[in-house]
N, C-alpha and C positions, 0 to 999 in steps of 0.2 A: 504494500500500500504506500504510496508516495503521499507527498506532507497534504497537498491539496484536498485529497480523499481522505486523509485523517483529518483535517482542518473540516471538513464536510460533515464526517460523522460524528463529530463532537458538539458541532455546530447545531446540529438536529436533535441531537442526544438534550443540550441543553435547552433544546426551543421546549421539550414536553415537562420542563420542572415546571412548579408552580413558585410564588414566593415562597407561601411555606416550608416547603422540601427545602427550600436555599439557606434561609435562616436556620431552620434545625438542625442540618449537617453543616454549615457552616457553624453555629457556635458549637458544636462538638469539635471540631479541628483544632478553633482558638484554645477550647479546655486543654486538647492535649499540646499546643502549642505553650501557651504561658506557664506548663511545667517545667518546660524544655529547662536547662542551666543554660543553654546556648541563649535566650531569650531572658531569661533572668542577668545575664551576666553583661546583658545587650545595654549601652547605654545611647547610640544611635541605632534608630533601626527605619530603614524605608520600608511602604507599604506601598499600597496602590490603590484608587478609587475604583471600584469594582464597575463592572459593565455589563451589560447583556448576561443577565444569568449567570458570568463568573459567581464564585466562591465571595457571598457578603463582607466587605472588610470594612463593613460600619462599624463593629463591636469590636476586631482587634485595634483597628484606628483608637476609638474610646479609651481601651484597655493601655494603651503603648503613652497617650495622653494624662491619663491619670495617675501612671505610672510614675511619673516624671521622666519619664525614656522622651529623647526628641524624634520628633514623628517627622520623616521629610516623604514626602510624594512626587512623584513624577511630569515632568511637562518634558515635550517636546516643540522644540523651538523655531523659529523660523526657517533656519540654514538644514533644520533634519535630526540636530544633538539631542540628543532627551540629556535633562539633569535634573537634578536632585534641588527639591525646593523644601527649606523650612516650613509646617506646617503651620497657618496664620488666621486659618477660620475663613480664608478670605478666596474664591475662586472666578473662572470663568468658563465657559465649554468651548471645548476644541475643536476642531471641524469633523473629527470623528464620534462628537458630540459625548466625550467625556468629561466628566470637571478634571481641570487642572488648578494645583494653586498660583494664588499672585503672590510675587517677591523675589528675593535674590537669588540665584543659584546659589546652591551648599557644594562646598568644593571641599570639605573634612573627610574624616574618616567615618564608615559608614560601619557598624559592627554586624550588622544583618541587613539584609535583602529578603524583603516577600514578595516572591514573581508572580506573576500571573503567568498563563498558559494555556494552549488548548489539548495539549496532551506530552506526555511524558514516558519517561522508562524507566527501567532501575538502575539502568550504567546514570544515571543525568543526562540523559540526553532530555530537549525540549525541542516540544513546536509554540511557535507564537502564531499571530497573525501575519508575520511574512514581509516585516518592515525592515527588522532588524536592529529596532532601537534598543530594545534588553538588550543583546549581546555585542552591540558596540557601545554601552552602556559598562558592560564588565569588565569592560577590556579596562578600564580607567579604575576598577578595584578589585584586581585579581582576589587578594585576603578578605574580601569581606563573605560572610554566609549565606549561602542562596538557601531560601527553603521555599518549595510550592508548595500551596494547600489545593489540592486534588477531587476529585470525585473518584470513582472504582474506574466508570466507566472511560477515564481519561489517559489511563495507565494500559501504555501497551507492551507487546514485551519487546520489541524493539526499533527505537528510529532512528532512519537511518541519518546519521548525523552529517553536517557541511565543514568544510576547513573554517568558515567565520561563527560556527555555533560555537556557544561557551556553555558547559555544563554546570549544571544546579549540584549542588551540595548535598538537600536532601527532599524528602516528600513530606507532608504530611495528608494522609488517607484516613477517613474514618478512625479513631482511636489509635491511632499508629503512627510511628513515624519510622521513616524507613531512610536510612543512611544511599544514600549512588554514586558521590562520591567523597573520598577524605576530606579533610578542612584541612 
């Protein structure tokens, strides 16, 4: 199956969730997320503003906020760069009609990365949407922790990966978390 036909079936897969389904398995991933020590010991961590059926990241957003952890979020910028924005309450939509925040880029160190995705494997391998901002995104913080939060159906057993793919760290599935590669 090539990325397009995975990007396909994932795509459909999520069209028959409801909201419900999203929020309930979604705060079940956060639970096992904010056990993690990798997330506890996290004092920057980027998220993402969830989209289309993605995995809800209203409540780990919340959680990373109240933490006192610094929550940066994603924009991509005119020239094509996606970076890392300070979280400020403050946004605008994108042409691909997601919120992004207003403010400066964050050019620090980032301790974790929560990816989004439309499908993954257990080496880390990922598929995105096929832009390639995440992974010329990672190229700028090899050290920092990628982890995706997953559905079952998202998890294949393997894609085939490009010389510009940068693999994820780890998964989180249903009550699981599953290591793909070292840190």
């Amino acid at each position: 199956m090539d990325k397009k036909q995975v990007r396909e079936r994932v795509k459909s897969f999520r069209k028959t969730l409801t909201k419900e389904e999203i929020v309930e398995y979604s705060n079940i991933l956060w639970k096992t997320l904010y056990k993690l020590e990798e997330f506890k010991k996290a004092e920057v961590i980027m998220s993402y503003m969830s989209f289309k059926n993605e995995i809800d990241t209203s409540v780990i957003n919340k959680i990373i906020i109240d933490s006192g952890k610094k929550l940066l979020l994603p924009r991509v910028e005119e020239d094509g760069t996606m970076n890392a924005v300070v979280y400020s309450g403050k946004f605008h939509v994108s042409n691909f009609g997601i919120e992004e925040p207003i403010g400066d880029p964050y050019f620090g160190n980032i301790d974790l990365i929560i990816v989004p995705g439309l499908a993954f494997d257990q080496f880390g391998n990922r598929v995105g949407y096929g832009k390639g901002y995440y992974d010329r995104f990672f190229t700028r913080y090899p050290n920092s922790l990628k982890i995706a939060p997953a559905y079952e159906s998202q998890i294949f057993d393997k894609i085939n990966n490009e010389a510009t793919d940068v693999q994820i760290n780890g998964l989180l599935v249903k009550n699981n978390y599953m290591i793909t590669k070292n840190y």
